[in-house]
C-alpha positions as CSV (number, residue, x, y, z in Angstrom):
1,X,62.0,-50.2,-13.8
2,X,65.4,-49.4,-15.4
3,X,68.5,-49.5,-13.7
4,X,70.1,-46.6,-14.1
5,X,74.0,-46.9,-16.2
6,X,75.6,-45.3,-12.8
7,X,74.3,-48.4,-10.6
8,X,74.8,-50.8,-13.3
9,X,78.1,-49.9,-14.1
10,X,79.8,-51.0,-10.8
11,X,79.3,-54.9,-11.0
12,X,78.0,-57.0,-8.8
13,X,77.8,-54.8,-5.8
14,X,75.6,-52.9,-8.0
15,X,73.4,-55.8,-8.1
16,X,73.0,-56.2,-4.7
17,X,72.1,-52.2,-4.8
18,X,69.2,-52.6,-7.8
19,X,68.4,-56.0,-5.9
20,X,67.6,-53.4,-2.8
21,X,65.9,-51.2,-4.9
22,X,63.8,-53.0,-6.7
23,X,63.2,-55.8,-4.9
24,X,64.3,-59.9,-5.3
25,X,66.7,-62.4,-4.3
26,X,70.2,-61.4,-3.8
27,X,72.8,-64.4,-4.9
28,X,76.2,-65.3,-3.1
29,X,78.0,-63.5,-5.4
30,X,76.4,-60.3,-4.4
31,X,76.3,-60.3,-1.0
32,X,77.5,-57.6,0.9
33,X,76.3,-55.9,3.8
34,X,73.4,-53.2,3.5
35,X,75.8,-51.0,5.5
36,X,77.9,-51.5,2.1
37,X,75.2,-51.2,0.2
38,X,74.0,-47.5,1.5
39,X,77.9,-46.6,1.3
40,X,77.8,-47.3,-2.5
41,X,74.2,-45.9,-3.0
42,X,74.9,-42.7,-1.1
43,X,78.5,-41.6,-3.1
44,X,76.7,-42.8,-6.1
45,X,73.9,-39.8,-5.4
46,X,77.0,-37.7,-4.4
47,X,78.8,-38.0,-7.6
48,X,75.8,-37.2,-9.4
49,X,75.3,-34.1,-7.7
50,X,77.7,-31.9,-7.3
51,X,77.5,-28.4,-4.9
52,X,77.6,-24.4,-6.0
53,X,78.0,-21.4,-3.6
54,X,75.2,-19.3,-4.0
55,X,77.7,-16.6,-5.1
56,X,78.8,-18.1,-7.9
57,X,75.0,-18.8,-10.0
58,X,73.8,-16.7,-12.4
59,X,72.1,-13.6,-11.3
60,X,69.1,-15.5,-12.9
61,X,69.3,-17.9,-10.4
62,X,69.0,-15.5,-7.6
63,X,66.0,-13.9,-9.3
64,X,64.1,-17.1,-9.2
65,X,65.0,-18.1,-5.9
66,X,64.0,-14.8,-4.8
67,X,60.7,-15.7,-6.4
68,X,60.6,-18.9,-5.3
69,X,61.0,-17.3,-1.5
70,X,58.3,-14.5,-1.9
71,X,55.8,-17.8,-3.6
72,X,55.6,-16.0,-7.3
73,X,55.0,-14.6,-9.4
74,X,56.4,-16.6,-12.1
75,X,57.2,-15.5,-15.3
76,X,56.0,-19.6,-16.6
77,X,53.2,-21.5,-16.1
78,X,55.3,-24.7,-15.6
79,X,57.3,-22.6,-12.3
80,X,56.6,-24.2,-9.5
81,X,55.0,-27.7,-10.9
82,X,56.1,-31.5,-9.6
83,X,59.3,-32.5,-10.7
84,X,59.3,-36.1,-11.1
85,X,62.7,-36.6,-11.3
86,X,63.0,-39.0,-14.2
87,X,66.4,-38.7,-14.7
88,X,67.3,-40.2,-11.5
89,X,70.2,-37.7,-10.8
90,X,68.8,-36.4,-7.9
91,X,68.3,-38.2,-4.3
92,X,64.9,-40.6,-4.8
93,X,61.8,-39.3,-3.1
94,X,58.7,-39.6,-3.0
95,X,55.9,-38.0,-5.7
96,X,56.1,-34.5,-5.0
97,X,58.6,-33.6,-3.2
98,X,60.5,-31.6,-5.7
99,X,59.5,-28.7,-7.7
100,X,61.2,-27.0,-10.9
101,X,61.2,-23.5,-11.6
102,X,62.7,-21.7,-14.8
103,X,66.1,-19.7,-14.4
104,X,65.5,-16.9,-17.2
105,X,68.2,-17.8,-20.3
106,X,69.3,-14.3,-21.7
107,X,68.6,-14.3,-25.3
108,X,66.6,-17.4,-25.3
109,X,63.2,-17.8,-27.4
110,X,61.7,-20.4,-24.4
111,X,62.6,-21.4,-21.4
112,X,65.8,-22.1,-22.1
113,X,67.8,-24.8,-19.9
114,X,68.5,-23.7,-16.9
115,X,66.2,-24.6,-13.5
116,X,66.1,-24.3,-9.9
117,X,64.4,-27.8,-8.1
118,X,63.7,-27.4,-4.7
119,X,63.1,-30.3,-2.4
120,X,61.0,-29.7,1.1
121,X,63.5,-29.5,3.1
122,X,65.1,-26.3,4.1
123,X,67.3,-24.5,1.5
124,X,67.4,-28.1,-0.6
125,X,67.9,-25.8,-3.9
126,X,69.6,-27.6,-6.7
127,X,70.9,-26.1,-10.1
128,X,70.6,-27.3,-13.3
129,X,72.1,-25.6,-16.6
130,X,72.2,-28.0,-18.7
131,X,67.7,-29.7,-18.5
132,X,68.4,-32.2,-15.7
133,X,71.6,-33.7,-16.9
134,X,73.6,-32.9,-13.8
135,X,73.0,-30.8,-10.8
136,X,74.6,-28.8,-8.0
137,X,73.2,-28.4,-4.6
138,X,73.5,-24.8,-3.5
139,X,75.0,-23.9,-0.2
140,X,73.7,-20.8,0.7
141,X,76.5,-20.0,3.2
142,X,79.0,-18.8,0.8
């Protein structure tokens, strides 16, 4: 497994955070407290994702959530498949709980770059424009 540049970048408490994560033997010099730790894991997960009010995405992007909420149809076979999140931007889950589904690009040949990934929890709708480099979580009270 590789250690993603944001967790190796901050030293040795990042260390003791891939140590958590992928198992081993911690040393003495990084030994902090797992309440530490999850601090430093969790604003990690929140600088890579930041938030967008559902009134400022695309009108794209309220087409396919509208989509998404009436289950199809899709305009792509790929809507609506696992997304495995390689990238490692988003919170880690298990296998299958996120989906992708294609935000229409005007003037674009394919796909284009833009997705919606939903996660199983209620309104857990992230935005991508730019294939999975960053996301924002929507909040779908403003």
């Amino acid at each position: 497994m590789t250690i993603p540049p944001r967790i190796a970048r901050i030293g040795a408490l990042g260390a003791l955070v891939s140590t958590l994560l992928i198992g081993g033997t911690a040393t003495a010099a990084t030994a902090v407290t797992p309440a530490v730790a999850q601090t430093v894991a969790s604003s990690q997960v929140i600088a890579a994702v930041g938030d967008i009010c559902y009134s400022d995405l695309p009108s794209q992007a309220h087409d396919t959530l509208d989509l998404i909420e009436k289950g199809g149809p899709f305009p792509f076979p790929q809507d609506g498949t696992v997304f495995q999140n390689r990238e490692g931007v988003l919170p880690s889950q298990s296998s299958g709980y996120y989906h992708e589904y294609t935000v229409i690009t005007p003037g674009s040949d394919d796909r284009g770059a833009r997705r919606i990934v939903t996660g199983q929890e209620t309104d857990e709708d992230y935005y991508t424009a730019d294939h999975y480099a960053s996301f924002d979580l929507v909040d779908h009270g403003c």
